[in-house]
N, C-alpha and C positions, 0 to 999 in steps of 0.2 A: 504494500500500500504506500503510494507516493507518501512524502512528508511525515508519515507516524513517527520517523525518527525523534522529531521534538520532544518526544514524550519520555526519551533516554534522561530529560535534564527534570524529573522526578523521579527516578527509579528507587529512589528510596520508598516514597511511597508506594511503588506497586507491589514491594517490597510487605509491605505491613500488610497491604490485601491477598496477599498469598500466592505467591506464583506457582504455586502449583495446580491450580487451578486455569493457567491459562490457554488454549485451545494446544492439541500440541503435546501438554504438560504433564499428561496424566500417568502414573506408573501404574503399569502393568499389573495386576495381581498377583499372587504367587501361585504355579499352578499345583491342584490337590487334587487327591480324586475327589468325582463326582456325587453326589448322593443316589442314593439306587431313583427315588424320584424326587423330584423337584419341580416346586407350581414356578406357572409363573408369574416373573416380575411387572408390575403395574407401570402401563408407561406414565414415563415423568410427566408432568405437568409444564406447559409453556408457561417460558417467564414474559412478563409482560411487563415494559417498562416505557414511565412518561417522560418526555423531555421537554421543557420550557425555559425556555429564552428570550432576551426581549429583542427586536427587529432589529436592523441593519442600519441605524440611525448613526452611525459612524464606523469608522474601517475594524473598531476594534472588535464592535459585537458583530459583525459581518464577519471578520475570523474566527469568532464564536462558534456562528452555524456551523461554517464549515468545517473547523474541526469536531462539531458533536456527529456530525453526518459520518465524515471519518470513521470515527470509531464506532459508530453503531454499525457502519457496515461491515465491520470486524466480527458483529455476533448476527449474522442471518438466521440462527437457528429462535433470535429473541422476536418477539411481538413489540414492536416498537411505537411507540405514540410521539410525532414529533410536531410543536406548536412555537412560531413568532408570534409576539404582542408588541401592540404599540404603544400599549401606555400598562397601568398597573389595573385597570377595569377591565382591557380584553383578555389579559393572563388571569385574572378570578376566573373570567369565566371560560378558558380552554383550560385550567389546572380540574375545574369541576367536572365539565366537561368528560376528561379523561377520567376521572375519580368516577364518573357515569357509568361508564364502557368497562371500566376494570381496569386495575392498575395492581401490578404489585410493590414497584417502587417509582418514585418518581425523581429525576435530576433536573433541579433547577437554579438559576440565576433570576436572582430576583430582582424584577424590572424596579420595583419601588421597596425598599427595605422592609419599611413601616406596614406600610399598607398591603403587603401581602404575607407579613407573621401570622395573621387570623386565619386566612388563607392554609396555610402550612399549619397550625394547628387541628383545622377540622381536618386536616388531610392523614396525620398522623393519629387523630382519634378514630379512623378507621386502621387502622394497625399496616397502613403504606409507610415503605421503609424510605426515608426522606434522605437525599445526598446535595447539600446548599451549596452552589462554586459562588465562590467571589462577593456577590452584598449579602453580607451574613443579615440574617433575621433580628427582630429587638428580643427574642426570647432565644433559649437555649431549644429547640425544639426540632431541629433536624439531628438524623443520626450520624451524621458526619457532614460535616462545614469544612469544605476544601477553600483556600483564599492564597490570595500572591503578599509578600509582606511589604505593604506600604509605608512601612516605616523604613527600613532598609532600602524600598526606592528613596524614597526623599534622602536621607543619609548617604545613599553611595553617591546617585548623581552630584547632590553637592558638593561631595567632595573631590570629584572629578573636577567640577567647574570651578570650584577654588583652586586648586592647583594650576588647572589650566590658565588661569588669572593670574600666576603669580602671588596669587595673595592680596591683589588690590585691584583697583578698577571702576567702574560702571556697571551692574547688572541690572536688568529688568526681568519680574518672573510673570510670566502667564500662569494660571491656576487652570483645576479643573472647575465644575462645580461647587462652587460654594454651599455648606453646607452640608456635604457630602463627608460620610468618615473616611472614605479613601482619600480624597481630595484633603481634607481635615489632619489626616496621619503626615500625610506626603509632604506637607509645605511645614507643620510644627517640625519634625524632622531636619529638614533641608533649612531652616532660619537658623536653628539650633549649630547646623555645623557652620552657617554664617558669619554669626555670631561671637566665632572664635576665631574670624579676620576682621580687624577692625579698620582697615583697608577698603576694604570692599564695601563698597554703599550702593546700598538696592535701592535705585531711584522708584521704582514701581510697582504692587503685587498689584495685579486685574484678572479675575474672573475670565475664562475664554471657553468653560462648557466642552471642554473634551472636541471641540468642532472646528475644523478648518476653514469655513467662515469666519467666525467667530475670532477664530486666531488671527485671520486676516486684517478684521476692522478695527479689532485691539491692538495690535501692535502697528496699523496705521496712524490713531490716534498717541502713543508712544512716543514713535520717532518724529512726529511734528512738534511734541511736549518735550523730547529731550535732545538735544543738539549730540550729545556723546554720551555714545551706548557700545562698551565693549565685549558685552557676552549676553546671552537669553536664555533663561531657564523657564523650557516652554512646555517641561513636565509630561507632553505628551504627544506623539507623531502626528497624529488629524491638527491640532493646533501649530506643531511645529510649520507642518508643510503649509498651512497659511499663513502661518510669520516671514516664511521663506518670501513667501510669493509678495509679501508686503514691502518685505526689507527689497528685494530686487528691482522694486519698480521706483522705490525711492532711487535708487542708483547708489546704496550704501552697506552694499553685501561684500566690499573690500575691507568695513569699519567691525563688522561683529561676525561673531561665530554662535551658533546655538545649538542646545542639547535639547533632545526629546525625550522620547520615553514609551516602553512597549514593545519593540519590536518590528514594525511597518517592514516590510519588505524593500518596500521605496527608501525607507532611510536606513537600514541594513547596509543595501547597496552603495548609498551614499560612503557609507563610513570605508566599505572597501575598496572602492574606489578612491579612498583620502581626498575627499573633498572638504576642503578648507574650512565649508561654513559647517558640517557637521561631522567632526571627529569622535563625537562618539554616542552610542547610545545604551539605554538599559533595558532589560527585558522586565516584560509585564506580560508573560505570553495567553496568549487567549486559547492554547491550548491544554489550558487549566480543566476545560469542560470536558474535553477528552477523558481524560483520570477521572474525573465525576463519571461519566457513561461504566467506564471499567470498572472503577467500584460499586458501582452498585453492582452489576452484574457479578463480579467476581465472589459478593457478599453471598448473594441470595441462591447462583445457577444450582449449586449441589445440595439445600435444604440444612447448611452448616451454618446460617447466619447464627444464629447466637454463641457457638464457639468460635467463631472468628471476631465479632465482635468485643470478646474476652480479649484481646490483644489488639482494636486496634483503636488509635486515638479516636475521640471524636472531632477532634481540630485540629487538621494539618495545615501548614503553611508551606507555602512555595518561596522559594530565596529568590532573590533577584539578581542577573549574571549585569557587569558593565561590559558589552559590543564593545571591540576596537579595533581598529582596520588586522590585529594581527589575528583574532577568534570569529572575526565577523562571519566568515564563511559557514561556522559550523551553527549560525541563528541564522542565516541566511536563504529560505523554500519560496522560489520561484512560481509554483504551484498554487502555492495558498491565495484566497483571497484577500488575505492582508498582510 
């Protein structure tokens, strides 16, 4: 399968969900004799598993699908339920929906935090075994919350970019959503390692929504506001590559350099390439959801879910790698749609 390779930069994780269960993996029995008779075995029962996601409203949940598609097509033998939403009212009612038809677990990415915990609680008081990637719920209520660590994004990037500074300078940060605990984690973080260059003056933090619009207009309004800008901490690839396209039209993409965040293919490339204005980037991989789809499957396929869950967290986090033109190759799939 094109691209599943991504999935090597968790392998601790799949690790904890048992590989021995993975297609492939199964040991042989030992052979004995037979018994004079023997009934037979009851065939297993299909697994039947939801997946909810919210829509392609930027490059990153756009990698999302594609990689949950990915990997479900790794289990043909599963009954699979797969639903976009565009807001947190169309995912109530495809999560129910699917809770209709039959579900035995369900992997989701929660379009609105808040608003769909309630959601996720009727869903688990029908005894659906629940795998939360990425906006973790306001309650403890799924069986395992897989997430990328937002605090170590904010933390590494800056420290890339301070270094790359020298230690002093101009910088401006685009954020994601305000409000947001990702967004929330990533920038307390990143001020923190700021903080300990007293060189460096951040003329700016603006709100840019994860969107390369967004990034566009804000960092239009920026560089009209500040004559000298020598670095951009743009937090996120959809927003970078609008900053890009802002900064280049000014005619002052010889003056700064800037760092994203994620992943993007597009700025992958960039970095291996050693293009001046983006030497490096972080991973935030969106194929987080991949590892959701496997664990649940790998929990429930053989009817061992609660001795496996005997060992395994219910909150794993994903580390985050820093891209540089020298490793860039190995974050680098062509394939993907993002």
């Amino acid at each position: 399968m094109k691209g599943m390779k991504a999935l090597m930069g968790v392998a601790t994780v799949v690790a904890l969900a048992g590989l021995a269960i993975l297609p492939g993996c199964e040991r042989p029995a030992p052979k004995q004799a037979a018994p004079a008779a023997q009934s037979a075995q009851p065939m297993a029962k299909k697994l039947r598993i939801g997946v909810s996601v919210p829509a392609a409203d930027h490059g990153w949940t756009a990698g999302v699908g594609w990689w949950a598609k990915e990997a479900m097509e790794l289990y043909p033998d599963v009954e699979w339920q797969y639903q976009t939403a565009e807001n947190a009212a169309a995912q109530t009612q495809q999560v129910e929906a699917m809770v209709t038809k039959g579900i035995d677990a369900l992997v989701i990415l929660a379009h609105q935090s808040e608003a769909m915990t309630p959601v996720a609680e009727r869903v688990k008081q029908r005894g659906i075994f629940i795998v939360n990637v990425d906006r973790g719920f306001t309650k403890p209520v799924a069986d395992i919350f897989l997430e990328g660590d937002n605090k170590a994004f904010g933390r590494k990037s800056a420290q890339f970019v301070a270094q790359k500074m020298g230690g002093k300078g101009n910088l401006v940060i685009l954020q994601g959503i305000a409000g947001t605990t990702v967004n929330a984690d990533r920038v307390a973080a990143a001020m923190e390692v700021f903080a300990g260059f007293p060189d460096i003056k951040v003329l700016d933090s603006q709100p840019a929504d994860w969107n390369r619009e967004k990034g566009l207009n804000v960092m239009k309004a920026l560089l009209t506001k500040h004559p000298k800008i020598d670095a951009v901490w743009a937090q996120d690839d959809d927003i970078m590559m609008g900053a890009i396209q802002a900064i280049k039209e000014a005619g002052r993409d010889k003056e700064m350099w800037i760092l994203g965040g994620a992943g993007m293919k597009e700025a992958v490339k960039m970095v291996m390439d050693k293009d001046p204005m983006v030497p490096a980037n972080i991973t935030y991989p969106p194929s987080m959801v991949a590892m959701g789809v496997h664990l649940a499957v790998a929990t429930l396929r053989d009817g061992k879910q609660a001795e496996k869950m005997k060992f395994t967290p219910r909150h794993l986090m994903i580390d985050v790698d820093l891209i540089t033109p020298e490793n860039a190759a190995e974050f680098y799939f062509p394939e993907s749609v993002y």
